[in-house]
N, CA, C and O of each residue as an XYZ file, in Angstrom:
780
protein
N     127.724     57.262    111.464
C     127.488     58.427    110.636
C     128.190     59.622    111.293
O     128.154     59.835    112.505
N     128.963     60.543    110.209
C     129.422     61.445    110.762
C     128.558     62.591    111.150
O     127.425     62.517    110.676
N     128.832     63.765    111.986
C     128.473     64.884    112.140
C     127.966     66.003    110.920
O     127.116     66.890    110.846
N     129.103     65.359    109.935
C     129.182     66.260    108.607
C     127.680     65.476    107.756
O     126.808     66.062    107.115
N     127.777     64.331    107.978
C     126.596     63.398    107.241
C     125.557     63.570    107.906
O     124.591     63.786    107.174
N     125.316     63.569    109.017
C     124.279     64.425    109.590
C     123.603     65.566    109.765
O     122.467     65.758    110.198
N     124.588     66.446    109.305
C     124.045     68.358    108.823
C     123.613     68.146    107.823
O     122.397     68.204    107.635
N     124.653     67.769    106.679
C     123.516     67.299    105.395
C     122.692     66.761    105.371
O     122.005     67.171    104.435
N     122.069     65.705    106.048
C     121.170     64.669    105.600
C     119.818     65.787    106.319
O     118.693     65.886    105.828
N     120.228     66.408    107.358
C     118.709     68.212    108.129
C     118.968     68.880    107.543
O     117.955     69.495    107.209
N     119.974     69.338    107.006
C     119.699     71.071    106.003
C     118.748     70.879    105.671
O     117.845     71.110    106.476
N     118.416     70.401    104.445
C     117.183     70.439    103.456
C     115.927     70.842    104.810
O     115.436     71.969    104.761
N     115.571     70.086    105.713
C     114.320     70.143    106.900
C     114.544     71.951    107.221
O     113.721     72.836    106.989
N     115.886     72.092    107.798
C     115.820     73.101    108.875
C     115.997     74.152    107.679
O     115.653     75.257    108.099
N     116.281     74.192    106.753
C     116.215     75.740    105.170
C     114.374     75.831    105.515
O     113.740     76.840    105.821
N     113.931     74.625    105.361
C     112.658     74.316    105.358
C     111.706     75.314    106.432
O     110.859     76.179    106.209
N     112.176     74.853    107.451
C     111.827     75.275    108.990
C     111.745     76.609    108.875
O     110.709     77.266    108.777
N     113.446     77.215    108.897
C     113.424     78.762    108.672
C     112.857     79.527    107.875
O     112.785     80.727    108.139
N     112.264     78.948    106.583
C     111.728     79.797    105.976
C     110.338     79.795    106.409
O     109.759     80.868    106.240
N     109.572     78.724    106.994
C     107.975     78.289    107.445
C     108.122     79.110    108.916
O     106.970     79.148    109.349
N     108.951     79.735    109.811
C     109.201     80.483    110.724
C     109.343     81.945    110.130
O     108.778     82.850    110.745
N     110.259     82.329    108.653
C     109.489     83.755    108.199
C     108.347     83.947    107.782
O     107.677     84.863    108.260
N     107.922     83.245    106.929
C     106.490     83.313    106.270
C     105.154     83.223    107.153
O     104.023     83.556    106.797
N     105.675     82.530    108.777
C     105.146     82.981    109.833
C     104.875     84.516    110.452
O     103.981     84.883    111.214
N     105.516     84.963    110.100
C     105.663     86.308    110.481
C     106.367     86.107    111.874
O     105.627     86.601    112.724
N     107.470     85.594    112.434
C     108.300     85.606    113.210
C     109.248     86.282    113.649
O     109.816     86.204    114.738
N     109.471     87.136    112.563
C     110.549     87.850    112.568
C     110.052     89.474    112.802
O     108.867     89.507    112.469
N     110.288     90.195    113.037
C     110.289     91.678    113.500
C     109.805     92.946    111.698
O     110.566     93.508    110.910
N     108.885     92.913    111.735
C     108.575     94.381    110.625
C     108.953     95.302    110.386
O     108.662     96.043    109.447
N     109.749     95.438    111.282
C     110.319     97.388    111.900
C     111.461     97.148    112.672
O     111.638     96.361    113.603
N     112.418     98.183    111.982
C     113.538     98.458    112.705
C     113.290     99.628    113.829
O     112.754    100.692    113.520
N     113.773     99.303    115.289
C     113.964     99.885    115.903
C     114.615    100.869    115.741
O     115.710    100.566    115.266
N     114.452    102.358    115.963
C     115.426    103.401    115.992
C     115.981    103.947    117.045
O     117.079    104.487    117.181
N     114.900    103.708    117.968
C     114.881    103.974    119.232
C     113.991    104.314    120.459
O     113.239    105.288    120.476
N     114.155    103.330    121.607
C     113.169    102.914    122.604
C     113.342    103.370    124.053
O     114.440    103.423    124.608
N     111.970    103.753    124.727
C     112.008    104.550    125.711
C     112.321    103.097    127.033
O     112.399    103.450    128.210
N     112.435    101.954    126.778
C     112.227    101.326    127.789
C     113.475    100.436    128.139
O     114.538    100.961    127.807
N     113.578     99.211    128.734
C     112.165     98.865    129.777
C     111.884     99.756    131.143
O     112.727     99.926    132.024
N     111.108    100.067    131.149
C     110.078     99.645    130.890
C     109.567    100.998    130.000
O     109.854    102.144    130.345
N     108.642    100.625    128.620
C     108.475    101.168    128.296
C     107.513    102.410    127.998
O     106.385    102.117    128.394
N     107.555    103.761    127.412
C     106.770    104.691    127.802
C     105.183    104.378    127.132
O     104.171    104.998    127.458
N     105.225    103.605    126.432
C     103.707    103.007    125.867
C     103.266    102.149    126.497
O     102.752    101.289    125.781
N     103.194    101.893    127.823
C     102.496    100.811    128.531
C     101.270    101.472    129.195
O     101.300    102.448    129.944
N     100.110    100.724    128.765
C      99.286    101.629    129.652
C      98.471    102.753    128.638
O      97.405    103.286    128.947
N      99.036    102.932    127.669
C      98.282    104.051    126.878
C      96.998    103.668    125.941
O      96.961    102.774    125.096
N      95.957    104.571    126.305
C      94.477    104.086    125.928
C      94.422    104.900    124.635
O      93.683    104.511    123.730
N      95.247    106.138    124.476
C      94.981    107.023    123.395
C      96.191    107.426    122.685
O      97.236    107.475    123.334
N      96.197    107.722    121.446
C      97.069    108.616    120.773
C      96.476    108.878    119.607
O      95.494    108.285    119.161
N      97.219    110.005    118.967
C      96.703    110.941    117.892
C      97.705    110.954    117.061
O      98.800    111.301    117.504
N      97.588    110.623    115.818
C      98.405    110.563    114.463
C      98.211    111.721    113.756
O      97.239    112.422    113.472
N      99.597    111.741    113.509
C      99.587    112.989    112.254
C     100.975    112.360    111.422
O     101.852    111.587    111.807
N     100.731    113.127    109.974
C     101.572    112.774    108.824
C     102.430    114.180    108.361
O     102.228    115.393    108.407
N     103.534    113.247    107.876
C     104.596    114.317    107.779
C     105.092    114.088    106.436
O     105.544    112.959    106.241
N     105.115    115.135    105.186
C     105.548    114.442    104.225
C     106.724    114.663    103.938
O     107.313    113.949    103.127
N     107.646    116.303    104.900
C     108.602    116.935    104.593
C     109.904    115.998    104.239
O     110.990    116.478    103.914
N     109.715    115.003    104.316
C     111.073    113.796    104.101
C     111.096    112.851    103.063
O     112.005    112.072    102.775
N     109.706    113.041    102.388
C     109.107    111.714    101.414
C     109.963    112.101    100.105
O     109.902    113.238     99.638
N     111.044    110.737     99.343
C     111.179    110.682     98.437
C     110.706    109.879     97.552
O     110.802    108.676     97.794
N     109.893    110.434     95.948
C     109.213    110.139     95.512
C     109.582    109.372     94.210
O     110.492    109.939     93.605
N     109.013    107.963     93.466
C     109.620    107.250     92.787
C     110.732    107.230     92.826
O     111.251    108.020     93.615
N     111.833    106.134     91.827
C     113.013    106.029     91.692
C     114.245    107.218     91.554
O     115.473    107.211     91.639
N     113.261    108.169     91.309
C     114.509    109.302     91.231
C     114.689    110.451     91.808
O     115.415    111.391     91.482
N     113.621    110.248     93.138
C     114.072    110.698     94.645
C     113.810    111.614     94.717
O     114.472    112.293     95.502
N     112.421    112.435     93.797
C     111.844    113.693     93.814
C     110.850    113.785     95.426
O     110.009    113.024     95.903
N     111.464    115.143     95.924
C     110.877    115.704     96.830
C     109.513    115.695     96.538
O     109.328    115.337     95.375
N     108.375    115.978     97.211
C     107.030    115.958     97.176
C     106.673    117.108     95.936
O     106.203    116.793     94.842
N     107.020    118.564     96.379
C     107.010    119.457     95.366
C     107.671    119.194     94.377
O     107.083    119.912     93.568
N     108.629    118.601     93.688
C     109.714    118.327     92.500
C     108.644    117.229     91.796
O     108.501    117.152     90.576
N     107.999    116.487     92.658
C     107.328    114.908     92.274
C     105.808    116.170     91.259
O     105.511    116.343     90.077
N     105.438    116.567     92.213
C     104.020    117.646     91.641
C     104.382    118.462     90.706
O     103.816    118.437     89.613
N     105.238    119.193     90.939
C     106.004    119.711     89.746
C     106.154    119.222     88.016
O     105.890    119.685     86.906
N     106.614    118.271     88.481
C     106.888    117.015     87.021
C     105.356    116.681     87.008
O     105.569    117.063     85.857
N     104.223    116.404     87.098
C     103.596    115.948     86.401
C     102.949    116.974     85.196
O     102.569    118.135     85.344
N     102.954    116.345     84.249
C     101.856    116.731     83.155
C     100.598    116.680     83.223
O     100.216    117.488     82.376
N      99.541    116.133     83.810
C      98.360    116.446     84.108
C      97.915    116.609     85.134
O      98.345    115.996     86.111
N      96.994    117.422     85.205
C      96.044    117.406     86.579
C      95.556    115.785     87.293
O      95.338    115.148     88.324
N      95.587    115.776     86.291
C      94.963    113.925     87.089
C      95.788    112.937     87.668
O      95.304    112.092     88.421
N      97.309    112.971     87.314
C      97.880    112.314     88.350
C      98.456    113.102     89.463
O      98.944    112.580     90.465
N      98.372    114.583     89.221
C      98.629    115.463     90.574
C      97.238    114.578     91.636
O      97.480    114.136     92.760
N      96.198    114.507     91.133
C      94.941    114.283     92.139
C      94.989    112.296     92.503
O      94.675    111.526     93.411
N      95.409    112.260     91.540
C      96.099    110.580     91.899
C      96.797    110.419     93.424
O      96.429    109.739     94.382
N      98.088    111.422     93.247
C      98.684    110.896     94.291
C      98.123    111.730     95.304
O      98.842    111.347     96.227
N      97.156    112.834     95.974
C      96.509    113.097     96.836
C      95.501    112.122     96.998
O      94.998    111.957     98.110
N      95.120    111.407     95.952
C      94.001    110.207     96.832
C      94.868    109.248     96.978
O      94.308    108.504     97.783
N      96.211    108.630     96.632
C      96.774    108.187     97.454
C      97.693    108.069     99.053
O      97.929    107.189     99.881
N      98.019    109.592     98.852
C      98.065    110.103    100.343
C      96.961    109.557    101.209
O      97.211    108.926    102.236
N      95.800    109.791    100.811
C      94.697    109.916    101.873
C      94.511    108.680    101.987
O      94.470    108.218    103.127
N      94.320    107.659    100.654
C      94.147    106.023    100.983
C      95.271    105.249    101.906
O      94.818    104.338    102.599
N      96.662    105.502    101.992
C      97.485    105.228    102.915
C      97.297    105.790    104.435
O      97.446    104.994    105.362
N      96.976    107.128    104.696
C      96.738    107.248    105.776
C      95.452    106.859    106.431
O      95.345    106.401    107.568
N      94.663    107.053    105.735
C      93.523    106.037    106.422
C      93.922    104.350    106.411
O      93.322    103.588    107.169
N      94.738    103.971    105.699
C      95.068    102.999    106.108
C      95.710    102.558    107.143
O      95.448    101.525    107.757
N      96.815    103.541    107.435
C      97.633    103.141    109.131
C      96.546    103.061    109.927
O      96.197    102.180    110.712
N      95.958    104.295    109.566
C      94.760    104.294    111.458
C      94.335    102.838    111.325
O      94.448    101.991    112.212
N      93.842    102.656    110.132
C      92.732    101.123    110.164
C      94.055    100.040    110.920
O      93.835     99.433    111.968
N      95.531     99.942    110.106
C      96.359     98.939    110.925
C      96.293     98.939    112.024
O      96.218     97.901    112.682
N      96.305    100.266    112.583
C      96.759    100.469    114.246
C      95.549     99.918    114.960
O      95.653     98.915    115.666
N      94.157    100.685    114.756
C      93.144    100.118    115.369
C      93.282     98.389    115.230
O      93.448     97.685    116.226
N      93.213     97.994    114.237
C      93.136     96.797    114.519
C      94.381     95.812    115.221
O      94.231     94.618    115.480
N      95.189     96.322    115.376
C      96.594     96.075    116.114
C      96.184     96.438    117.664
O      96.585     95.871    118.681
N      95.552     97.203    117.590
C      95.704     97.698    119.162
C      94.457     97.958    120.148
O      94.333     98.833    121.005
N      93.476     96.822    119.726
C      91.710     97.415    119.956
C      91.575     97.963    121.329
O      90.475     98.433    121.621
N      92.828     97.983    122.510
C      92.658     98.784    123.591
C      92.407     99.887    123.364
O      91.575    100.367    124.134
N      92.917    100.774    122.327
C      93.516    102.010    122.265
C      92.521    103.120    121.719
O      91.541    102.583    121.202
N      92.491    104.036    121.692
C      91.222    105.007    120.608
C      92.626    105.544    119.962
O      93.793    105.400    120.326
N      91.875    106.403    118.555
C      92.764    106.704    117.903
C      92.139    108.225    117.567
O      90.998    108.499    117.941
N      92.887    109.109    116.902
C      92.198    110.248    116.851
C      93.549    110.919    115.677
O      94.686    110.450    115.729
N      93.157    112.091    114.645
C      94.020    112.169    114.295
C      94.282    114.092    114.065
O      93.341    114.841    114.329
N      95.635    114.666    113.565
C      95.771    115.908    114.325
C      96.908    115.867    115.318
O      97.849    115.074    115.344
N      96.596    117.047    116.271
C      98.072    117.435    117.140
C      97.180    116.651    118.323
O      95.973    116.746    118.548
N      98.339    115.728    119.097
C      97.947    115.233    120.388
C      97.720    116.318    121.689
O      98.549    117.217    121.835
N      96.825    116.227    122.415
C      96.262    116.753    123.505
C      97.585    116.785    124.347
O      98.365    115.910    123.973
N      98.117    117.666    125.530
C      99.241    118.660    126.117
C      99.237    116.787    127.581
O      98.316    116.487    128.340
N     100.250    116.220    127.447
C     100.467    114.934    128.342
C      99.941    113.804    127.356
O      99.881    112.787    128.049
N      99.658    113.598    126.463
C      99.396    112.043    125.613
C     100.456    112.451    124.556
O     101.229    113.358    124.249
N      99.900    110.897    124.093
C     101.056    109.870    122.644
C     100.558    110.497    121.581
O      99.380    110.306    121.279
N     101.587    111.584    120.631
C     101.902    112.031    119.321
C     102.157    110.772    118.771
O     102.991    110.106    119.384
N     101.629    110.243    117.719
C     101.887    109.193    116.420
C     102.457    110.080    115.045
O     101.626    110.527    114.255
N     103.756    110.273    114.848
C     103.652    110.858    113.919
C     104.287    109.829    112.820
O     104.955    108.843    113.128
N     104.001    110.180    111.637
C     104.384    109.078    110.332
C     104.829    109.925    109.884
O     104.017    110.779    109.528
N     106.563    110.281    109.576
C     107.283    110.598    108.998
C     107.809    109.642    107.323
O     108.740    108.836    107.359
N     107.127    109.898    106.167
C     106.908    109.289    105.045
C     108.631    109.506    104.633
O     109.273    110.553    104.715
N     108.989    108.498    104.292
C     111.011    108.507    103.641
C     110.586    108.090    102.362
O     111.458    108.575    101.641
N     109.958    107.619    101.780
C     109.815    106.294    100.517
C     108.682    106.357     99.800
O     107.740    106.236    100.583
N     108.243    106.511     98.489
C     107.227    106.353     98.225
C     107.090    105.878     96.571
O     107.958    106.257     95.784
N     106.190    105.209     96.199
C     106.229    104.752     95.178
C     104.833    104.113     94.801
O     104.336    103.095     95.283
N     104.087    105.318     93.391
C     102.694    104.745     93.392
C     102.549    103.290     92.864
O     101.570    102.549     92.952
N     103.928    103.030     92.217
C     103.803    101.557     91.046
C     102.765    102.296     89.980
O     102.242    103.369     89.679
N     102.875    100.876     89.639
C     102.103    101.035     88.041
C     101.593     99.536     87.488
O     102.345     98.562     87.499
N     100.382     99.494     87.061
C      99.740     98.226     86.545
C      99.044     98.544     85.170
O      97.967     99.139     85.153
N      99.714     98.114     83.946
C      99.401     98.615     82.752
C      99.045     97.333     81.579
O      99.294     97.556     80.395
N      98.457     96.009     81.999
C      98.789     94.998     81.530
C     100.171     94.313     81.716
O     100.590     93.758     82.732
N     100.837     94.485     80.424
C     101.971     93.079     80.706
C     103.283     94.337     81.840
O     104.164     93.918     82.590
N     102.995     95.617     81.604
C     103.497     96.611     82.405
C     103.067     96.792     83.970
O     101.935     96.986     84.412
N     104.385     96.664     84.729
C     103.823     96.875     86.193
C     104.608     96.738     86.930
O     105.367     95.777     86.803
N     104.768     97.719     88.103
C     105.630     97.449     89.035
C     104.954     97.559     90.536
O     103.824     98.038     90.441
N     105.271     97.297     91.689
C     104.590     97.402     92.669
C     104.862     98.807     93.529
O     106.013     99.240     93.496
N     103.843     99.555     94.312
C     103.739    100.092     95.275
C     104.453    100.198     96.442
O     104.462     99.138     97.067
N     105.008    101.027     96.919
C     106.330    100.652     98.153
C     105.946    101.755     99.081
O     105.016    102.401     98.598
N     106.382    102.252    100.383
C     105.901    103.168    101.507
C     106.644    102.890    102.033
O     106.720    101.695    102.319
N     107.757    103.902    102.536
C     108.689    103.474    103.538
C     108.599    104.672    104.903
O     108.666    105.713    104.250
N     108.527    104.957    105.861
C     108.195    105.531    107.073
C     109.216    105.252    108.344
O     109.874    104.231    108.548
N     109.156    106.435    109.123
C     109.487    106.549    110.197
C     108.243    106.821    110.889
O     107.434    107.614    110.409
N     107.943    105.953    112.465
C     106.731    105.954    113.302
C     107.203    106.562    114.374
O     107.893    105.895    115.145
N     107.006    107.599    114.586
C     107.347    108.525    116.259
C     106.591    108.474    116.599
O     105.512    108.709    116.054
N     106.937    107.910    118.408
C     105.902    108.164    119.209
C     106.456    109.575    119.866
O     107.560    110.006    119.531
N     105.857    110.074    120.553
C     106.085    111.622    121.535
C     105.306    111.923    122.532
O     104.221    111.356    122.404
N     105.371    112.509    123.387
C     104.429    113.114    124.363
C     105.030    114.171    124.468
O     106.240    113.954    124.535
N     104.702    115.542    124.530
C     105.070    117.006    124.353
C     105.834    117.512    124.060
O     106.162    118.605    124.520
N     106.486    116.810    123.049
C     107.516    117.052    121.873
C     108.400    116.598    121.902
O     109.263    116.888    121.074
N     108.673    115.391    123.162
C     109.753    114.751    122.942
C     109.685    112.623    122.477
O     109.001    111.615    122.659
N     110.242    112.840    122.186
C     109.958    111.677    121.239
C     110.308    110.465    121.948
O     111.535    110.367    121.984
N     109.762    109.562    122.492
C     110.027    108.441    123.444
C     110.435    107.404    122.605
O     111.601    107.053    122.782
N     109.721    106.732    121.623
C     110.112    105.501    120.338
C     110.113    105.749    119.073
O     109.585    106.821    118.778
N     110.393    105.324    118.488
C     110.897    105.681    116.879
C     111.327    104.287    116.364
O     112.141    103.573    116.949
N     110.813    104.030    115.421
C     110.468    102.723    114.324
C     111.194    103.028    112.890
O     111.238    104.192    112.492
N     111.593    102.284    112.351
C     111.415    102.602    110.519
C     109.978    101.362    109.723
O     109.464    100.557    110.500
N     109.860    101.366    109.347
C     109.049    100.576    108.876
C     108.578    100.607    107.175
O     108.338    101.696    106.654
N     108.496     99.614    106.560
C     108.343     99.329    104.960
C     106.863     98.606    104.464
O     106.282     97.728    105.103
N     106.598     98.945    103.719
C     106.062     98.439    102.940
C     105.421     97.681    101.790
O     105.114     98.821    101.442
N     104.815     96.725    100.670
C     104.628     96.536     99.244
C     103.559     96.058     98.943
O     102.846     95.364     99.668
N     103.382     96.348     97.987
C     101.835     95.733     97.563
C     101.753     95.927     96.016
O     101.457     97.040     95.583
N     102.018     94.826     95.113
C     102.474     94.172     94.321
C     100.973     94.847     93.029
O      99.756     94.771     93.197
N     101.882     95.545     91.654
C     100.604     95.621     90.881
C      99.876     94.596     90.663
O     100.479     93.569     90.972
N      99.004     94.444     90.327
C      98.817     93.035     89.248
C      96.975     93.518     89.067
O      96.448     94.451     89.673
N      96.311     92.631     88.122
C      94.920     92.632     87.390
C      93.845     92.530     89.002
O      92.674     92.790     88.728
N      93.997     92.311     90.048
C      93.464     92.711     91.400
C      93.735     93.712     91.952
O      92.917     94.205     92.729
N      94.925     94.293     91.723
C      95.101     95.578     92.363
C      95.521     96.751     91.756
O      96.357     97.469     92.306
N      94.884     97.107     90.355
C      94.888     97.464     89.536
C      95.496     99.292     89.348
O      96.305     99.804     88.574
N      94.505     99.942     90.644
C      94.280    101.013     91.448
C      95.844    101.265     92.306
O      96.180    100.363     93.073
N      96.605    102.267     92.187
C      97.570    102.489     93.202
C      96.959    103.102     94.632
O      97.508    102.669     95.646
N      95.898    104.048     94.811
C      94.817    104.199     95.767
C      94.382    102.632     96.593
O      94.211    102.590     97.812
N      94.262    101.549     95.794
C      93.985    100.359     96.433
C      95.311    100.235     97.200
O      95.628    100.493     98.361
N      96.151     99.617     95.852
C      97.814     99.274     96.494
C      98.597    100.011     98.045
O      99.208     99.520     98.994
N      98.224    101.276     97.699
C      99.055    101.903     98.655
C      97.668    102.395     99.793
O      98.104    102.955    100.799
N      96.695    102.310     99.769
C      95.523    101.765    100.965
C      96.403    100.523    101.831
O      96.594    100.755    103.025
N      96.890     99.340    101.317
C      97.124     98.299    101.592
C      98.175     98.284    102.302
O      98.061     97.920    103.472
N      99.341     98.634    101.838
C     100.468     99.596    102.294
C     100.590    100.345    103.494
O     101.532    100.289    104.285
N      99.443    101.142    103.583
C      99.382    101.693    104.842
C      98.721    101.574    106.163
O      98.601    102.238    107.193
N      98.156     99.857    105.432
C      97.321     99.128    106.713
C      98.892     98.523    107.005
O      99.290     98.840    108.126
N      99.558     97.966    106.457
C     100.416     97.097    107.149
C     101.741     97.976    107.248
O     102.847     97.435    107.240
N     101.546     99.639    107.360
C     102.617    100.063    108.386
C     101.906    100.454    109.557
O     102.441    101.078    110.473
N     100.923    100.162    109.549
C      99.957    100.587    110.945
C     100.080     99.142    111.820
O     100.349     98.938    113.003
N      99.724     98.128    110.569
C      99.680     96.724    111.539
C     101.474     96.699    112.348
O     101.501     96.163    113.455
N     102.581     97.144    111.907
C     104.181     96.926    111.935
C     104.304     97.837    113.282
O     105.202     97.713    114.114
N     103.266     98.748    113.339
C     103.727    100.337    114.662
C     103.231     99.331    115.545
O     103.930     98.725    116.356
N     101.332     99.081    115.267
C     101.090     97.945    116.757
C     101.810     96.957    116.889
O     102.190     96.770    118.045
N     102.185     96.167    116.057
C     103.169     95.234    116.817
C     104.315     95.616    117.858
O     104.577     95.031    118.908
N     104.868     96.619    117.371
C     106.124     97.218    118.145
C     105.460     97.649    119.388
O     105.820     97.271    120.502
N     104.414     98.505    119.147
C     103.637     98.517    120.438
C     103.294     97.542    121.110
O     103.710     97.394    122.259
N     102.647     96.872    120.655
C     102.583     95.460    122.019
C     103.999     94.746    122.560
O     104.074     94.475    123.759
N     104.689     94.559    122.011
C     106.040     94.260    122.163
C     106.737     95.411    123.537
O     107.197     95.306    124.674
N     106.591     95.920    123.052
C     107.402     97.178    123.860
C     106.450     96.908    125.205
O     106.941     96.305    126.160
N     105.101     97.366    125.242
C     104.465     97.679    125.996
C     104.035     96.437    126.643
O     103.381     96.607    127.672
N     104.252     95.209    126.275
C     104.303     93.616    126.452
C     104.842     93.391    128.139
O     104.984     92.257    128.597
């Protein structure tokens, strides 16, 4: 048997393999932007304090600034929509991170003068929509800075989705969900780094 009859006869296994190695979660969540190490400046850290930044967030498909996005709406009620979705995403990172990182306390606000600034710089955003046979999914895209007194030691990009459908009906749910798993994507990088 040739070499050539032998790649063919494993492709089919190893397509197999590689994809049962992504769906593992094997592969990396977050692009690096840039890292203080080795060794790195998050080793060792019991605390940090998160804060959110929206000055960068572009909003649905047609890339409205935060004010341009508030602007355009017609009612009061989806202006208050996407403030309880703000708040359901950011309580969601903390929840990722804590549970990513149960060494750590978390606290949120301006970090104390010598500790780790968490800041979530928001790039991406998208409430979706679930309307019956209408629906698209929820998206969150972010930059994760770490800092200690204003200078910025690591920096992440990191994404998000969380798919409409008759369970997740709520974009407050969706993008809750969203912002557990850019919290779960920062601790990983953190243990990694700090590994």
């Amino acid at each position: 048997m040739s070499l050539l009859d032998r790649i063919r006869r494993h492709l089919p296994s190893l397509l197999v393999f590689a994809l049962a190695l992504g769906a593992a979660g094997c592969f990396d969540h977050y692009q690096v932007i840039s890292s203080s190490g080795p060794p790195s400046e998050l080793v060792g850290v019991t605390s940090m304090t998160v804060q959110y930044d929206y000055s960068n967030v572009r909003i649905s498909n047609k890339g409205l600034s935060e004010e341009e996005w508030l602007a355009s709406r017609e009612e009061d009620a989806h202006r208050e929509t996407y403030l309880e979705t703000k708040e359901s995403a950011n309580i969601g990172i903390i929840e990722g991170l804590q549970a990513g990182l149960s060494g750590v306390q978390f606290a949120t606000g301006q970090a104390p003068a010598g500790t780790i600034q968490v800041t979530v710089s928001y790039t991406d955003w998208e409430e979706g929509m679930y309307a019956g046979p209408v629906a698209w999914p929820s998206k969150i895209g972010a930059h994760v800075i770490f800092s200690r007194d204003g200078v910025t030691l690591d920096e992440i990009a990191v994404n998000a989705k969380e798919d409409a459908s008759v369970f997740t009906p709520a974009p407050q749910q969706r993008l809750h969900t969203c912002g557990q798993r850019l919290g779960e994507f920062a601790a990983e990088y953190v243990r990694k780094a700090a590994g």
